[in-house]
C-alpha positions in Angstrom: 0.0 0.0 0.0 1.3 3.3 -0.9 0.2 6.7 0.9 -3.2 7.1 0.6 -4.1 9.6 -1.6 -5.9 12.7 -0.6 -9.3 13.4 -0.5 -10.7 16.2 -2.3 -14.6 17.7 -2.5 -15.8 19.0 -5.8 -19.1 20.4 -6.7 -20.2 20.0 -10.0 -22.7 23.4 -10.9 -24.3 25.4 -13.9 -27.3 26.0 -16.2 -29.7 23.1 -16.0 -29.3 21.7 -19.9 -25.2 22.8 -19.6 -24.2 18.5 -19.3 -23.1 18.5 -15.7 -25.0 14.9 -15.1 -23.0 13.6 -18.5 -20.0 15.3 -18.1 -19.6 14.0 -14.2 -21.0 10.7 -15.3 -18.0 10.5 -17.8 -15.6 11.0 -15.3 -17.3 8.5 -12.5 -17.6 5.9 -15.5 -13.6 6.4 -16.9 -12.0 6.9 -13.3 -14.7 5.3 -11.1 -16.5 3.5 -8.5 -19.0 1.8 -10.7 -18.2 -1.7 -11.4 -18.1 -2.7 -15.1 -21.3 -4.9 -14.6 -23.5 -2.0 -13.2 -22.4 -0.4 -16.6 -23.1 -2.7 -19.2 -26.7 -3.2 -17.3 -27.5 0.4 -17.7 -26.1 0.5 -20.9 -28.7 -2.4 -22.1 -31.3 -0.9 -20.5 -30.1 2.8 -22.1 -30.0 1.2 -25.3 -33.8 -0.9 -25.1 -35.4 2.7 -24.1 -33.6 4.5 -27.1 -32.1 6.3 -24.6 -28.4 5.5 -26.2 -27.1 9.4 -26.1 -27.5 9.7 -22.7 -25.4 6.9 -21.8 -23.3 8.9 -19.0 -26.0 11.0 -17.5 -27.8 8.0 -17.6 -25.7 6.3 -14.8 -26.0 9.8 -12.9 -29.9 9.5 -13.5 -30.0 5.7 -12.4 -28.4 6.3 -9.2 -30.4 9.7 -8.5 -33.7 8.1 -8.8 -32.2 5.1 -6.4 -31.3 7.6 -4.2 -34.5 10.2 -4.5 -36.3 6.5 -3.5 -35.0 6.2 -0.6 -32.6 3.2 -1.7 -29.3 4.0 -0.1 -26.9 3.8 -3.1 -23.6 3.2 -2.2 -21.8 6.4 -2.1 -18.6 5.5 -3.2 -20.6 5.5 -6.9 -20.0 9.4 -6.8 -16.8 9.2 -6.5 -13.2 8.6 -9.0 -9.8 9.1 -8.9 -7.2 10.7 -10.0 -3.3 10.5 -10.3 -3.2 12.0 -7.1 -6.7 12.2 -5.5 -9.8 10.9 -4.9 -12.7 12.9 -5.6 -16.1 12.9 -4.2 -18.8 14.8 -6.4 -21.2 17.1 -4.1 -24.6 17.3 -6.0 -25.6 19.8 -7.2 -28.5 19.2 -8.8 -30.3 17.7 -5.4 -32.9 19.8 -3.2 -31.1 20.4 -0.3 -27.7 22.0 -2.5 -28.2 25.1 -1.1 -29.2 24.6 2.1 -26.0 22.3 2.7 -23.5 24.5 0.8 -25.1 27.4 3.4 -24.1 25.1 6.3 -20.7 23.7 5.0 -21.9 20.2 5.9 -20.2 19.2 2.0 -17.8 21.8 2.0 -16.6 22.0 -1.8 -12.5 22.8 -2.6 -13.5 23.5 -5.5 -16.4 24.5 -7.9 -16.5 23.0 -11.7 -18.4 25.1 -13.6 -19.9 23.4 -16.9 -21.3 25.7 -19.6 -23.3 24.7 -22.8 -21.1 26.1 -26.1 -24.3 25.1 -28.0 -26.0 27.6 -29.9 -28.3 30.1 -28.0 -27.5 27.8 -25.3 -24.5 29.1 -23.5 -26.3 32.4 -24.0 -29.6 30.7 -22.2 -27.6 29.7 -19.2 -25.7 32.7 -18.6 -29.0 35.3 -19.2 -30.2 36.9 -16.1 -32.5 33.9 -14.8 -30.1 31.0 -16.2 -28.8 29.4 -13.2 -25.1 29.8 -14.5 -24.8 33.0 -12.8 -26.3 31.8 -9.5 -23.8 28.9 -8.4 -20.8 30.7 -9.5 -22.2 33.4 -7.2 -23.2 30.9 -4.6 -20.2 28.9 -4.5 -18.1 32.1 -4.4 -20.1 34.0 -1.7 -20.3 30.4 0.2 -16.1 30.4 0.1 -15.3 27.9 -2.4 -12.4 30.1 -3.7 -11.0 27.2 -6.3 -12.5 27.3 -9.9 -12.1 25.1 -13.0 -14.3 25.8 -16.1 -15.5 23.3 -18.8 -17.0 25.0 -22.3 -19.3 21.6 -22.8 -20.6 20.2 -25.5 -18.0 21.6 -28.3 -19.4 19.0 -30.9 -22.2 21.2 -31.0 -20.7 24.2 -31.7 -21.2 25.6 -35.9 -19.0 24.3 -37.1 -17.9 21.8 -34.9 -15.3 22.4 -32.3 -15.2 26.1 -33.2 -12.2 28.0 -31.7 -14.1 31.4 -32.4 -17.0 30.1 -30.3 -14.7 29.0 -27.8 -12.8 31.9 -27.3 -16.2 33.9 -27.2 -17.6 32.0 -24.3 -14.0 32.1 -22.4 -14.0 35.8 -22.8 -17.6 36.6 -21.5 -17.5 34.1 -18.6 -14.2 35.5 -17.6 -15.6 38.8 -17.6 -18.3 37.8 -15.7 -16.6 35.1 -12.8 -13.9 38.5 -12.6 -17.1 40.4 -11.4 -18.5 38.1 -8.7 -14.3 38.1 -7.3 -13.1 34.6 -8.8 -9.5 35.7 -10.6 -9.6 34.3 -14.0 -5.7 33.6 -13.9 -6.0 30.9 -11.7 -9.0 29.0 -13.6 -8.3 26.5 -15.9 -10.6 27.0 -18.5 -11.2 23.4 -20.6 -12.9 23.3 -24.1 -15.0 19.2 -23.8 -17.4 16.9 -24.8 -18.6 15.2 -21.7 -20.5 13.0 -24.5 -18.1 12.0 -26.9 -15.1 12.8 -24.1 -13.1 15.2 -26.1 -10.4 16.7 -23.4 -11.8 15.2 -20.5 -9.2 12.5 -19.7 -6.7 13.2 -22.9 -6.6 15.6 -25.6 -9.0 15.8 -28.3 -7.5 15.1 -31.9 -10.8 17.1 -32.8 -9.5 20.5 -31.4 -5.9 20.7 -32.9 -6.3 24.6 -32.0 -6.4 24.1 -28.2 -2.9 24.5 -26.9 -3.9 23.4 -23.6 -5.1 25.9 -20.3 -2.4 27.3 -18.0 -2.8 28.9 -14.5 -1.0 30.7 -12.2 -1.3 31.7 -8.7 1.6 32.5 -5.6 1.3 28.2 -4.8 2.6 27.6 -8.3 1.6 27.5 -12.1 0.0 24.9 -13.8 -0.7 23.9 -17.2 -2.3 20.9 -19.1 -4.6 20.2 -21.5 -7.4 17.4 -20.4 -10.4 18.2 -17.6 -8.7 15.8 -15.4 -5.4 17.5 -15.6 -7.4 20.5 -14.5 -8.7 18.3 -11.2 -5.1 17.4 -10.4 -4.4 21.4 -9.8 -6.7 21.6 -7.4 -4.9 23.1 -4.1 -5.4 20.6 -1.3 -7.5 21.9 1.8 -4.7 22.6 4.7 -6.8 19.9 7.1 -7.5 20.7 10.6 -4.9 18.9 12.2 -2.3 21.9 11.1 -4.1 24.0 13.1 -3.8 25.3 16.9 -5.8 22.9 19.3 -9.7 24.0 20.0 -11.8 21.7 22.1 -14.8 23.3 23.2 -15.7 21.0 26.4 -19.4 19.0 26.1 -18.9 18.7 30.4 -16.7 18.1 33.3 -16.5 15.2 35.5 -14.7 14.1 38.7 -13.9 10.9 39.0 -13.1 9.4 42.1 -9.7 8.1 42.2 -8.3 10.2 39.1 -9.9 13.8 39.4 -11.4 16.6 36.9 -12.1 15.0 32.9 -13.0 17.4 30.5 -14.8 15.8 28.0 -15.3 16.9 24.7 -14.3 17.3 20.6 -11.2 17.9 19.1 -11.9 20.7 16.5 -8.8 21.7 15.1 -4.8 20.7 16.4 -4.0 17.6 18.8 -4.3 17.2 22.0 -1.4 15.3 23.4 -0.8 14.2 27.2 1.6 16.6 28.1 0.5 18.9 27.0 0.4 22.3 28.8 -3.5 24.3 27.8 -5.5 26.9 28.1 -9.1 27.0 29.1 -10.9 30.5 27.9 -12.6 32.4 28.5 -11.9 31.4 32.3 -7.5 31.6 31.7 -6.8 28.7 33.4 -4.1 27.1 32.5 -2.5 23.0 33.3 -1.0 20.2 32.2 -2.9 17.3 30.5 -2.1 13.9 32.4 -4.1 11.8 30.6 -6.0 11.4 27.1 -8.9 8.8 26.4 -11.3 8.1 23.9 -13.9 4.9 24.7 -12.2 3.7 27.5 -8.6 3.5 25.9 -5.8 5.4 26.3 -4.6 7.7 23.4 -1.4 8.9 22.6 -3.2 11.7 20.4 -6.3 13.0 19.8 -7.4 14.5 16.6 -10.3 16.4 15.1 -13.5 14.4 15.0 -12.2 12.6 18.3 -14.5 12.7 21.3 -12.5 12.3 23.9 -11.8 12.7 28.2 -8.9 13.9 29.0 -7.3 14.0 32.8 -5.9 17.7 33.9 -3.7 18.6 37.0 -5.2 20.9 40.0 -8.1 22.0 38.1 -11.2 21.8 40.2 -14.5 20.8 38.6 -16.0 24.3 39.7 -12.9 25.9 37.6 -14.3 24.9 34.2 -17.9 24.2 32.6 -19.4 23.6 29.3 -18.6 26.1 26.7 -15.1 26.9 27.5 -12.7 25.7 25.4 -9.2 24.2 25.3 -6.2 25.4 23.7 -2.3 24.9 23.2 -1.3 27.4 25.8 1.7 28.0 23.4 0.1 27.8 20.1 -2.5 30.4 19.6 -4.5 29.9 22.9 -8.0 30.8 22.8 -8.9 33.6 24.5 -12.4 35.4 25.4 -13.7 37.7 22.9 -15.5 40.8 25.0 -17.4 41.6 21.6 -17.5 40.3 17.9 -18.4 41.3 14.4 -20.7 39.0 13.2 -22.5 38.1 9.7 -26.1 37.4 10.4 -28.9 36.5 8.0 -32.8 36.6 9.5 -34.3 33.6 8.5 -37.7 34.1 10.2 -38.2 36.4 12.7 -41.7 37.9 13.6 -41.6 41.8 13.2 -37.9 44.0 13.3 -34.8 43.6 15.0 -33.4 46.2 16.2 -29.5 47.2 18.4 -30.5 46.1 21.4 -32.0 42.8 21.0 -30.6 40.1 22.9 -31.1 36.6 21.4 -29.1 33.5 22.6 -26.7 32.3 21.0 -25.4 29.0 20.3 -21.8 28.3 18.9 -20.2 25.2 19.5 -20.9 24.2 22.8 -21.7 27.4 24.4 -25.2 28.6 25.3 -24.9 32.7 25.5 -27.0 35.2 24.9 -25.6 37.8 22.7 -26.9 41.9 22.1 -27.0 43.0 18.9 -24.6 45.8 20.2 -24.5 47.9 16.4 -26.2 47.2 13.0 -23.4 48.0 11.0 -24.5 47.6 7.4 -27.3 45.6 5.6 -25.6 43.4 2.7 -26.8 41.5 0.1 -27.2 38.1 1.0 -26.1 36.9 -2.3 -22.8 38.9 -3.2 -22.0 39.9 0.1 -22.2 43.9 -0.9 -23.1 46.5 1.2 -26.5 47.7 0.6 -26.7 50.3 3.4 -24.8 51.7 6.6 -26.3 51.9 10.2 -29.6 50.4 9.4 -32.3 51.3 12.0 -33.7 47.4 11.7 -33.5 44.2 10.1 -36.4 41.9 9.0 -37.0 38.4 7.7 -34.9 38.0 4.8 -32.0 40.5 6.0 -28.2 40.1 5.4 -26.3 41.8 7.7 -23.3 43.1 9.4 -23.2 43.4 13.4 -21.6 43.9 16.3 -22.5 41.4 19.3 -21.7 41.4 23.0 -21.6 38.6 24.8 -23.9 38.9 27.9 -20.6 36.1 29.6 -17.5 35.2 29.1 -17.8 33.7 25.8 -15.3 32.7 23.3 -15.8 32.9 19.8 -13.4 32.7 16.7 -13.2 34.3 13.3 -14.7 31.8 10.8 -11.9 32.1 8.3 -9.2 30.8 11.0 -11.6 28.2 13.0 -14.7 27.4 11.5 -16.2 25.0 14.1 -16.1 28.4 16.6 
């Protein structure tokens, strides 16, 4: 066994005729988890419903409906591989997209953007209510920063594979990702056939013209030809473990015989025995004697771990719920005595006004928080300010404000700890 490879999240977006089902269902076919068998069954039954053409999409559709159904597919089908990572497709296409890209349950590294090169139909996609527009807006606003673009269905194109059409599509989505803050330099931009496969796992002998994509960016430039080259430039997520330890404690317990156990999940960092932290927002600092996780003894802890963990001289009164642990000599946490927050009102019976006091809930503290200063209503989609000092927010309402803890609470910024 080598080193396993590392595991990257795409999400596949675009207009709703652009060939996302095909083009992903090319990939997961060539590179993927479904077994040949599975294949040649869908292809018969593809083939008996004169359904030939939409051989790929058909294997996207086929495990869709099984899914929509209820039947729990195996969901190693929506995934493939790479040279150098595995990739898991988030749907797009499914109800809940946008309610789980809000929540960063399927946090994407990066968005692939298909586009239609047909005619009229790139133009379809990218009008004011095409839905192209939307998810590269969405997956931007929602901080999926990494961008590849595929120009789809270049067989299509009059004549065929037409650089001029190419180039012309390039241009205006360019213009347009530029806009919403995606910098074009860094985004591959790959001229396919998710049908017929042209550039999407070697270069198409139909499109002599296309010299390949390049990028560049401060990690390093990149250049290639094929969609799948493009995949293999994604930048890997830095994963939690490289961070500074947070463990926001569930409870304490004494136990007779060994003393005060915190008990909670690792976040971000390790937690080692040994370890000298920090509890905030209480500033109590120890040593860690002991860590365990089900009854066994650990020699570290990582994120996702729910774990006890034995600390020196600490009495249970010292430290509750809601504080959390840190490497007292790694970034410790510390309590925040106000914070800028983005809020958006989901429901909310009349206005909301400074002053209001609602309680708040992040990670495992239980606070409640004043709306200390509406600082500016944004637009919930792009993130722009739409006005400063507003005297109230309603249902519906971005915004920007300023909280203040009613306790000790502590709270991080989202970009450096997003579990806090």
């Amino acid at each position: 066994m080598g080193k396993e490879k590392t595991h990257i999240n795409i999400v596949v977006i675009g207009h709703v005729d652009s060939g996302k089902s095909t083009t992903t269902g090319h990939l997961i076919y060539k590179c993927g988890g479904i077994d040949k068998r599975t294949i040649e069954k869908f292809e018969k039954e593809a083939a008996e419903m004169g359904k030939g053409s939409f051989k790929y999409a058909w294997v996207l559709d086929k495990l869709k409906a099984e899914r929509e159904r209820g039947i729990t597919i195996d969901i190693s089908l929506w995934k493939f591989e790479t040279t150098k990572y595995y990739i898991t497709i988030i749907d797009a296409g499914h109800r809940d997209f946008i309610k789980n890209m809000i929540t960063g349950t399927s946090q994407a590294d990066c968005a692939v953007l298909i586009v239609a090169a047909g005619v009229g139909e790139f133009e379809a996609g990218i009008s004011k209510n095409g839905q192209t527009r939307e998810h590269a807006l969405l997956a931007y606003t929602l901080g999926v920063k990494q961008l590849i673009v595929g120009v789809n269905k270049m067989d299509s194109t009059e004549p065929a594979y037409s650089e001029k059409r190419y180039d012309e599509i390039v241009k205006e989505v360019s213009a347009y990702i530029k806009k919403i803050g995606y910098n074009p330099a860094t985004v591959p931009f790959v001229p396919i056939s998710g049908w017929h496969g042209d550039n999407m796992l070697e270069p198409s002998p139909n499109m002599p013209w296309f010299k390949g994509w390049k990028v560049e960016r401060k990690e390093g430039n990149a250049s290639g030809v094929s969609l799948l080259e493009a995949l293999d430039t994604i930048l890997p997520p830095t994963r939690p473990t490289d961070k500074p330890l947070r463990l926001p404690l569930q409870d304490v317990y004494k136990i007779g015989g060994i003393g005060t156990v915190p008990v909670g999940r690792v976040e971000t960092g390790i937690l080692r025995p040994g370890m000298v932290v920090t509890f905030a927002p209480v500033n109590i600092t120890t040593e860690v004697k002991s860590v365990e996780m089900h009854h066994e003894a650990l020699s570290e802890a990582l994120p996702g771990d729910n774990v006890g963990f034995n600390v020196k001289n600490v009495s249970v009164k010292d430290i509750r719920r809601g504080n959390v642990c840190g490497d007292s000599k790694s970034d410790p946490p510390q309590e925040a005595a106000q914070f800028t927050s983005q809020v958006i009102i989901l429901n909310h019976p009349g206005q909301i006004s400074a002053g209001y006091s609602p309680v708040i809930d992040c990670h495992t503290a239980h606070i409640a928080c004043k709306f200390a200063e509406l600082k500016e209503k944004i637009d919930r989609r792009s993130g722009k300010k739409l006005e400063d000092n507003p005297k109230s927010l309603k249902s519906g309402d971005a915004a920007i404000v300023e909280m203040v803890p009613g306790k000790p609470m502590c709270v991080e910024s989202f970009s450096q700890y997003p579990p806090l």
